[in-house]
N, CA, C and O atoms as a GROMACS GRO file, in nm:
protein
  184
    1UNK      N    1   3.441  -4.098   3.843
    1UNK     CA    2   3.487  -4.201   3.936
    1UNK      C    3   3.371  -4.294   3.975
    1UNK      O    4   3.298  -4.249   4.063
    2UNK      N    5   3.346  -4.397   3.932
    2UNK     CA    6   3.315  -4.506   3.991
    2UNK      C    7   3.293  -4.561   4.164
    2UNK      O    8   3.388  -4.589   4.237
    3UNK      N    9   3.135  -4.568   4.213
    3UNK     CA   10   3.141  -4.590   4.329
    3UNK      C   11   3.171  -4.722   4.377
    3UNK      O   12   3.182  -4.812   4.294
    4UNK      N   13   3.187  -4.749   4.505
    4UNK     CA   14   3.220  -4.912   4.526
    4UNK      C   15   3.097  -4.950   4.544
    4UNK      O   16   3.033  -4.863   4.604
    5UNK      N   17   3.033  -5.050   4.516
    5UNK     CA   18   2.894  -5.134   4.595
    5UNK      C   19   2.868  -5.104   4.723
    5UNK      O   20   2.752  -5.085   4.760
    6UNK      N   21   2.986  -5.096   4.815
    6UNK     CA   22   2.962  -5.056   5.006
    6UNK      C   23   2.903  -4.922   4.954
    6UNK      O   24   2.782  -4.903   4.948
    7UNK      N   25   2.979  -4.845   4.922
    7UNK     CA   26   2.976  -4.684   4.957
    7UNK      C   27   2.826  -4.618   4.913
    7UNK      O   28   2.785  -4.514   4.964
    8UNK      N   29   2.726  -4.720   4.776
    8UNK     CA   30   2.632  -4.696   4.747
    8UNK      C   31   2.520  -4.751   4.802
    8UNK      O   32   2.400  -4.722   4.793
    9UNK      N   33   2.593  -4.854   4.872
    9UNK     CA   34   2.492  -4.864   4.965
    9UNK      C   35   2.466  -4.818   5.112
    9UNK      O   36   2.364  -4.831   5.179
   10UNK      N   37   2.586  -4.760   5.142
   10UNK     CA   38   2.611  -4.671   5.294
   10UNK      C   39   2.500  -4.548   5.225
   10UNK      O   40   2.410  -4.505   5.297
   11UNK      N   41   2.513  -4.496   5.076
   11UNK     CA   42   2.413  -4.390   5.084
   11UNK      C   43   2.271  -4.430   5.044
   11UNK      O   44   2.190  -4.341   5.068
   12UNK      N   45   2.225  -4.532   4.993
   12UNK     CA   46   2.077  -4.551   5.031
   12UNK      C   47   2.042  -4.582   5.140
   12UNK      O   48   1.923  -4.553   5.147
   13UNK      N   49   2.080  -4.630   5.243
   13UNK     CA   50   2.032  -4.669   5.336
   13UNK      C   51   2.078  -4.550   5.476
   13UNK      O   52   2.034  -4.546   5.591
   14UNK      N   53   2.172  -4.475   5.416
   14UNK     CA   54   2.163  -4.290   5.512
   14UNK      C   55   2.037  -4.225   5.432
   14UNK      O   56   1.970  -4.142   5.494
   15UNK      N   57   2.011  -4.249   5.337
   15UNK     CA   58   1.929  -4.169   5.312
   15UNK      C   59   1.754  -4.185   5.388
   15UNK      O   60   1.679  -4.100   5.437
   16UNK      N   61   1.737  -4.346   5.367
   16UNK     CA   62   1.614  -4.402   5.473
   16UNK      C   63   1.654  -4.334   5.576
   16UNK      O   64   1.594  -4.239   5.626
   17UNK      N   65   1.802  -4.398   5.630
   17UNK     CA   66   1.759  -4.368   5.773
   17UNK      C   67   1.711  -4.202   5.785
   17UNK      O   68   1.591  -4.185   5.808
   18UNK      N   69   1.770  -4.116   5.775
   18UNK     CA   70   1.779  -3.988   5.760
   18UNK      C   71   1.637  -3.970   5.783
   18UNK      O   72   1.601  -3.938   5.896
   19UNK      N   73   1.514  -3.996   5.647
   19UNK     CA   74   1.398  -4.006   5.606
   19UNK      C   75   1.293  -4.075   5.724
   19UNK      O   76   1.174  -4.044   5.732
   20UNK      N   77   1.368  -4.182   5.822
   20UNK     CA   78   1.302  -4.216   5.926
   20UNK      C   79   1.306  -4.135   6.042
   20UNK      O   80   1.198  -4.102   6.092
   21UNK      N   81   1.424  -4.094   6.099
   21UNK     CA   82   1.495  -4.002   6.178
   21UNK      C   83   1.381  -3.852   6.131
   21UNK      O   84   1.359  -3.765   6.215
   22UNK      N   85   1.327  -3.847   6.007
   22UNK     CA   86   1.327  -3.703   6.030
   22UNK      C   87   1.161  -3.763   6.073
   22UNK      O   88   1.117  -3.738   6.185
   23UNK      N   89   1.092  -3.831   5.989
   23UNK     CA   90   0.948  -3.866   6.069
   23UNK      C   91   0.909  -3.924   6.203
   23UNK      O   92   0.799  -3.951   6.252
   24UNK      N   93   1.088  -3.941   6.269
   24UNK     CA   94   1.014  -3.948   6.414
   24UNK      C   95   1.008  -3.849   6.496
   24UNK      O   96   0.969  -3.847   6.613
   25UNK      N   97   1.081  -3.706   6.383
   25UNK     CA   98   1.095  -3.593   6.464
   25UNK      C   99   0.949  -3.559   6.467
   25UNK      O  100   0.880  -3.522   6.562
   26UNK      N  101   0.926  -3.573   6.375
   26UNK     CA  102   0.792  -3.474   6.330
   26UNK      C  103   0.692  -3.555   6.394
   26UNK      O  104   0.590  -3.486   6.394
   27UNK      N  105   0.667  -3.665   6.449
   27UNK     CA  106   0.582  -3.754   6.522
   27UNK      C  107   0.552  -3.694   6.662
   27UNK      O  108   0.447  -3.674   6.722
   28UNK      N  109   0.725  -3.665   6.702
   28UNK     CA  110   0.767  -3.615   6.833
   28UNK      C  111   0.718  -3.462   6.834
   28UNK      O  112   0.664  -3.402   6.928
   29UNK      N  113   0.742  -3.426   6.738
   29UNK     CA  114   0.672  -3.279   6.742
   29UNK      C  115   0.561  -3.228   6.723
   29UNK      O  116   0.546  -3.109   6.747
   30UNK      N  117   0.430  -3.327   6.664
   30UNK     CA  118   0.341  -3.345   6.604
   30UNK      C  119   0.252  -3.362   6.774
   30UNK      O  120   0.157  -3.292   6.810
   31UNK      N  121   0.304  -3.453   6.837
   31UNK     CA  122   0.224  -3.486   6.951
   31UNK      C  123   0.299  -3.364   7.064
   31UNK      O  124   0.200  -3.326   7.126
   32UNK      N  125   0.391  -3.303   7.108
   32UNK     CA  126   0.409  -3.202   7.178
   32UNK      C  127   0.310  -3.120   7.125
   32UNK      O  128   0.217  -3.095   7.201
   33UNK      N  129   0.306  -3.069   7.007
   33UNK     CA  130   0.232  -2.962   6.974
   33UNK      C  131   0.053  -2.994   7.012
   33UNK      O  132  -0.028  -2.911   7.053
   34UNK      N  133   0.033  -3.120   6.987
   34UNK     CA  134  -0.124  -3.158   7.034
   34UNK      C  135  -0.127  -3.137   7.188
   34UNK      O  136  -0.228  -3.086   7.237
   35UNK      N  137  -0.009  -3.179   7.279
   35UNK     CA  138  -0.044  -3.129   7.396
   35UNK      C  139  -0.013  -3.012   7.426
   35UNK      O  140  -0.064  -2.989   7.536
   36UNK      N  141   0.047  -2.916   7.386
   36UNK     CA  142   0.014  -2.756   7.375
   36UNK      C  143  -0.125  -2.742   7.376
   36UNK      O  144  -0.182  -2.705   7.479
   37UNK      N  145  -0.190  -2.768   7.266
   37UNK     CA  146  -0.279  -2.711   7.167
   37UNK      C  147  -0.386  -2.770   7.314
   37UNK      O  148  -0.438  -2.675   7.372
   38UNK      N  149  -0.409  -2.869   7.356
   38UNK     CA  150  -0.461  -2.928   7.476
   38UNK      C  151  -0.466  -2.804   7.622
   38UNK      O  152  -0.560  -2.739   7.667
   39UNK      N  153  -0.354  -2.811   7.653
   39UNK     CA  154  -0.284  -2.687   7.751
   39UNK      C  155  -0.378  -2.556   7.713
   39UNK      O  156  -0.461  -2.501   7.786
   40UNK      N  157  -0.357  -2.537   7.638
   40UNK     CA  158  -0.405  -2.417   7.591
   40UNK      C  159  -0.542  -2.353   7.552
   40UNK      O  160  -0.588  -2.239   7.547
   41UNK      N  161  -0.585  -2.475   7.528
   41UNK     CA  162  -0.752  -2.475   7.570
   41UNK      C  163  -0.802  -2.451   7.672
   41UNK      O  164  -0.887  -2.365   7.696
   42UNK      N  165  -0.725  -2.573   7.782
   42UNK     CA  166  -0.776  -2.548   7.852
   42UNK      C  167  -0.772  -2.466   7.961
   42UNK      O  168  -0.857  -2.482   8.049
   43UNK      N  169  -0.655  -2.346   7.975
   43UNK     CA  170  -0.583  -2.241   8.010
   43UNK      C  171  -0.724  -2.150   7.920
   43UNK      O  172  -0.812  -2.094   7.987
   44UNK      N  173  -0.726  -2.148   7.828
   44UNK     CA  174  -0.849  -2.046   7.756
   44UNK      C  175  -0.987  -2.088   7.839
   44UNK      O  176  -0.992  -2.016   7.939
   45UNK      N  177  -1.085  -2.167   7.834
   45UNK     CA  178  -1.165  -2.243   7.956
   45UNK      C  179  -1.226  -2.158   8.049
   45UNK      O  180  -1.344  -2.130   8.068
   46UNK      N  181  -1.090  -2.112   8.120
   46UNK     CA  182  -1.082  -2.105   8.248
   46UNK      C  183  -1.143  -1.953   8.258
   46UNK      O  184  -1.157  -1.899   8.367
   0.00000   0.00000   0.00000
């Protein structure tokens, strides 16, 4: 079966988004974890 032009392009551009969505998780999680890692130093420090 043959896709339509919309439908192939609804899936390249879910697929970016998806691909953006997941690197702003990991941005978001990337910097929580630095302020842990912060916390936790300085909780050790003490």
């Amino acid at each position: 079966m043959k896709k339509s032009p919309l439908s192939q392009v609804k899936e390249l551009f879910g697929d970016k988004y998806k691909e953006e969505i997941k690197k702003k998780l990991n941005l978001k999680r990337a910097i929580s974890n630095k302020k842990t890692l912060k916390l936790l130093k300085k909780q050790g420090n003490k």
